[in-house]
N, C-alpha and C positions, 0 to 999 in steps of 0.2 A: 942668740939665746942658746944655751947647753940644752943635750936632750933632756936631763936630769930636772932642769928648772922648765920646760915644758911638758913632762911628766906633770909634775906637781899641778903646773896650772889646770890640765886637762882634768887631772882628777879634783881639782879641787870643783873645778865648773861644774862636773858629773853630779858629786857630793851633793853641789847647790840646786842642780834641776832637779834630785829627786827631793830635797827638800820644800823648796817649793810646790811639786806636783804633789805630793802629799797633803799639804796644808790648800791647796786650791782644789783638790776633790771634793774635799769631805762636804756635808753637809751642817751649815754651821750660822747658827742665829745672832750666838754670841759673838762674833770674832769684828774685827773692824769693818770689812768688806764681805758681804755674803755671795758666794761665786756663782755657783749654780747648783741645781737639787736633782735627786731623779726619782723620778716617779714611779716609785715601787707597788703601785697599784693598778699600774696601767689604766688610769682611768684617761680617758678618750676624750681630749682637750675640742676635739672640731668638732661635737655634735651641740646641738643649743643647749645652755643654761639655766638651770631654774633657781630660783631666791628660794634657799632654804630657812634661814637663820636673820633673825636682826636685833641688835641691841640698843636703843636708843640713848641718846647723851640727854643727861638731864641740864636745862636753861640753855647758859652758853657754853657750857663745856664744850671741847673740843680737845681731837687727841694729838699729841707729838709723834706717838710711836703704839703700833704695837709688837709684841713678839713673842715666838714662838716657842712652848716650854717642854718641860723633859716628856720624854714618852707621847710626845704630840696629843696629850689630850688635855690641857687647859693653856692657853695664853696669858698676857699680864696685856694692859693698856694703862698707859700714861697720858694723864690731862696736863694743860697747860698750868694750870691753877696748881701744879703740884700733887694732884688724886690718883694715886693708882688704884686700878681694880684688875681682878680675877677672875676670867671668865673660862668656863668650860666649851673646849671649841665645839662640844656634841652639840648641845642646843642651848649656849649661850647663860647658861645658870649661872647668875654674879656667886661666885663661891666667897672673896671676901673685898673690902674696900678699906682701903685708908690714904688719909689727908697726913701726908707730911704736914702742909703750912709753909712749904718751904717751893721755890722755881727749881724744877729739872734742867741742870743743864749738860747734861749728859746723853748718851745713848746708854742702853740698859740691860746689862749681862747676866747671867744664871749659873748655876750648877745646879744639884739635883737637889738643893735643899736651899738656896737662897737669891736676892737678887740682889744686884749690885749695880750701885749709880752715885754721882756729881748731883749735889744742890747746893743752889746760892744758901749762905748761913743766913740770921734775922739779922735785919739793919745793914743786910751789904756789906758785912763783917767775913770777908774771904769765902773760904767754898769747903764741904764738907764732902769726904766719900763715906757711901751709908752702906750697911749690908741691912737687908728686910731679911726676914724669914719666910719663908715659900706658903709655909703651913697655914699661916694665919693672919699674913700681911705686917708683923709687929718687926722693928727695928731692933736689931740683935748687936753693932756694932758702926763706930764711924771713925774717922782722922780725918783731922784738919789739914787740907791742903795748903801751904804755905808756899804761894806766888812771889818771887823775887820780884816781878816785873804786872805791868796789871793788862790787863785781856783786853785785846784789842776790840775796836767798836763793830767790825763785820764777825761774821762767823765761818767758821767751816764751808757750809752750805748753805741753802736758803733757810731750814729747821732752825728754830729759833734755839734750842737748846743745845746745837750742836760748838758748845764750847770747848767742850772734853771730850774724849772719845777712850772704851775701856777694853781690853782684851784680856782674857785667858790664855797666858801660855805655862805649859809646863810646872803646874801651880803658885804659878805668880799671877798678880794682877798688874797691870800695864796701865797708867794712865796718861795720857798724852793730851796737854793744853796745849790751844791755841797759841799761845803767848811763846813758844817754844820752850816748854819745859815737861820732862819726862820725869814721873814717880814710879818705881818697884816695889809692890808692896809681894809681903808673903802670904797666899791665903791660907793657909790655916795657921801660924803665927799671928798672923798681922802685923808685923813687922815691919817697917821702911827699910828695904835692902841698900836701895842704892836711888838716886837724881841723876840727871842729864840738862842740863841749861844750855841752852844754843841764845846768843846776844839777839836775832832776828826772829821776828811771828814766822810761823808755819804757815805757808800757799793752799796745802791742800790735807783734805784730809789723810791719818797715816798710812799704809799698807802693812798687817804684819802677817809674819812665817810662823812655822813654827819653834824658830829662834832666833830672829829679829825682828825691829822694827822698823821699816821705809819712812824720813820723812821727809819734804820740801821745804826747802826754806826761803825764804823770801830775797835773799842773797845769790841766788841762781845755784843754787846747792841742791844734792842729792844724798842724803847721808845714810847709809846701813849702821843699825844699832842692836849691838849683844845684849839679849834679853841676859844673858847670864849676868853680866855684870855694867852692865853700861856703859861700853867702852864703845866708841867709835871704830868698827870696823873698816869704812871704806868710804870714800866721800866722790863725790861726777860733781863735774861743773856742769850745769843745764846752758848751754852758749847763745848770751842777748836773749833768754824769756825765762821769765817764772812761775812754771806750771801751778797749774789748778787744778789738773786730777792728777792720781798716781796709784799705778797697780804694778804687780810682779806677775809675769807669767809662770806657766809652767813651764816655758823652758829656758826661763832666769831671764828673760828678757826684762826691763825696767820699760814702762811704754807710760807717757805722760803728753798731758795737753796744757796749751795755754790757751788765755783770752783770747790771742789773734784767731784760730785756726787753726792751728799747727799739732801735729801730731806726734810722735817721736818712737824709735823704739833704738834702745841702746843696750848694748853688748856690756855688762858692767866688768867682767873678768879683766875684759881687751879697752874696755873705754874707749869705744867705738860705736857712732852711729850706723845701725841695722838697716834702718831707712827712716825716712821721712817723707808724710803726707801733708795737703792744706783742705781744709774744709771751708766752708762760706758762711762760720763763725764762731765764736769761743768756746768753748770744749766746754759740755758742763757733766758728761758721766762719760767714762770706760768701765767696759765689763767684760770678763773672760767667758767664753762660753766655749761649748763642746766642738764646735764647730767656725770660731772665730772671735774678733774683738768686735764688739756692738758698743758703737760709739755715740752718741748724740750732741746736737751744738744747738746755739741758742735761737737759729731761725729756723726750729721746728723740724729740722729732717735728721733721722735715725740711720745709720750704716751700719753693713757689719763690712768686716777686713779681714783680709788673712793675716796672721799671726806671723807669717812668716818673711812675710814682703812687704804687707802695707796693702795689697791688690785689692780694690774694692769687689763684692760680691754680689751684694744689692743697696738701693738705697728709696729711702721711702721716706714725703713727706710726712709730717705728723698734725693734726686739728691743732696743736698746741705746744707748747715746753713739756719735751718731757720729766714726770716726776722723778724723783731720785732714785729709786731703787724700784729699773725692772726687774722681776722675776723670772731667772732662767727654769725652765723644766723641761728636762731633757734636749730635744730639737725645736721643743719653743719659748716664746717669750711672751710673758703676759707685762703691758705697759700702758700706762694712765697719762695723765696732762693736767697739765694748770686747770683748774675753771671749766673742766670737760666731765660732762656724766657717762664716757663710754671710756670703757676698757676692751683693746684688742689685743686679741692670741695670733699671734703672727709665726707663720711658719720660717723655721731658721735658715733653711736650706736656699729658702727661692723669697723670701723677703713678701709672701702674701698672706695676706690677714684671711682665717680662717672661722675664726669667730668673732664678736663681742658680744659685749654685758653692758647693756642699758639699765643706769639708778631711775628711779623714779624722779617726777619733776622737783626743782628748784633743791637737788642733791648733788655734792662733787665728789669726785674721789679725792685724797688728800696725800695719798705717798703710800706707806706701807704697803707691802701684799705679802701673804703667809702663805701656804701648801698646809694643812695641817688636816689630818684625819679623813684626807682623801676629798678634801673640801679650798676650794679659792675661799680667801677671805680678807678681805677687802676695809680700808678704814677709809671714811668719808666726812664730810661735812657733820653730816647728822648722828653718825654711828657706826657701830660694824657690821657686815653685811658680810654671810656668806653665801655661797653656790653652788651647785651641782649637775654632773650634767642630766637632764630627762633620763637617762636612760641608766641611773645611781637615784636610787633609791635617798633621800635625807635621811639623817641619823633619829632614832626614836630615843627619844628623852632619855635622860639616866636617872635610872631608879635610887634614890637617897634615900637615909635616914634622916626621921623625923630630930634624932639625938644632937 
């Protein structure tokens, strides 16, 4: 190889870690994979917890998702039934409700004036991307997704709506179906810029930068895709497995699991394996954190790794499966289970639990967790629930107009 053509590559690799480390810092509700947050309040995670806040689901409701909205002082929650509502994270005041009518099958994205999500159309007649209005819950715009091929019967993940998945980059909307096919739309246009169709479903869910998209494909494939224009960047063979998660480090590392155990981390410039680990079962989350990959498999015990070799640093069984997205905050991690009413704060460093949150009888935790206004907030079997610690004071109502 000329110096001149390892030049290039060098800087091109540079180019790509800081790219990556920028879009893996930030703090981000909307984006495919949420990395970690940091706790700009210093509120003091190991002292006990007190139940500030709750909201109760009315009948059978139950929620998909909730998330976290601009300026951190209201959320959105999504029911199964297709209902979203508006809650203020101070103390929970429904600010507004509306019934699409229609199954979310989406995860559910924001800017500072709207939301954005996938719902099945009526009659099972294909799938619509909607934008709501922030303001008032009322629907401001949609397009018809137009599936060449039809969605396969699993999902993404265990979420049941996790069909589609939508990201925000660089004012485009991103949406990425299961089925392997990629839409750009323009958001303020709305305009369809450009598709991407891949012959094979997609393994896991996507991973995107801040100018690409990661995704897997069922064909033992790795593919990098230009949110500019949807051109196939760069393709890895994944050799004999086809991952089930998929993340980008910060330092452009591509690190993915399969069913069996197997871990991977791959050099994508040099296409080359980094290393490789096995665990004692199929990989069901990777997540970057400040201090390593925190990985979990499906017989209950949680690791973290170094990033840099694989080296394990601690590991801990868990009561249960872990839910799908623990929350990184700072050097810890707050993480839930299947069918389990406790939540534990585990310190990152040394892999010991430091606190938990006990729900009250015959209540589960359900997946989400949010940071929001200085408060853990938690969605459950019954509703949403937030926390504080004793020695934080709960938020005092907010004063509205009658108007």
């Amino acid at each position: 190889m000329s110096k001149f053509s390892l030049w290039i590559r060098c800087f091109a690799k540079l180019a790509a870690i800081f790219t990556v480390f920028f879009q893996s810092s930030q703090i981000t509700s909307h984006g495919f994979v949420k990395v970690f947050e940091k706790n700009n309040s210093d509120t003091d995670l190991s002292v006990p917890f007190k139940q500030c806040r709750e909201y109760r689901f009315e009948g059978e409701n139950t929620s998909n998702h909730i998330s976290a909205s601009d300026n951190e002082n209201n959320f959105l929650v999504s029911y199964k039934n297709g209902t979203l509502i508006y809650l203020s994270a101070v103390d929970f005041q429904l600010l507004w409700s509306s019934d699409l009518g229609l199954k979310i099958s989406s995860n559910i994205v924001f800017d500072s004036e709207s939301f954005f999500l996938v719902v099945e159309a009526k009659n099972q007649e294909g799938y619509l991307l909607k934008q709501i209005n922030k303001s008032a819950g009322l629907p401001e715009w949609q397009a018809k997704i137009n599936l060449s091929e039809d969605l396969p019967t699993d999902k993404f993940t265990d979420k049941s709506t996790d069909n589609f998945q939508i990201n925000f980059i660089k004012g485009r909307i991103i949406v990425v179906s299961h089925s392997g096919e990629i839409f750009c739309y323009d958001k303020n246009t709305k305009k369809l810029i450009w598709t991407r169709t891949f012959k094979n479903n997609l393994s896991s869910l996507p991973f995107a930068t801040s100018d690409n998209v990661f995704v897997s494909i069922n064909n033992k494939t790795i593919a990098r895709i230009s949110t500019a224009n949807g051109g196939i960047i760069n393709k890895i063979t994944t050799t004999n497995t086809v991952p089930t998660v998929l993340i980008v480090t910060s330092n452009e590392s591509i690190i993915y699991g399969d069913k069996n155990g197997n871990v991977y981390s791959i050099d994508e410039i040099a296409d080359t394996t980094n290393w490789k680990i096995r665990f004692g079962a199929g990989i069901t989350s990777i997540v970057q954190t400040p201090l390593g990959l925190l990985i979990s498999s499906a017989d209950n015990f949680t690791y973290l790794i170094q990033n840099r070799n694989g080296k394990r640093v601690w590991k801990k069984r868990m009561a249960g499966r872990v839910l799908q997205k623990p929350l990184i905050l700072d050097d810890y991690v707050i993480m839930t289970n299947y069918f389990n009413p406790e939540a534990l704060l585990i310190d990152l460093k040394k892999g010991k639990i430091v606190n938990r949150i006990n729900l009250y009888k015959e209540n589960f935790f359900t997946g989400d967790i949010i940071f929001n206004n200085n408060l853990l907030i938690f969605s459950t079997t019954k509703g949403i629930i937030s926390y504080a610690p004793f020695s934080q004071n709960c938020p005092e109502p907010e004063k509205r107009s009658n108007n």
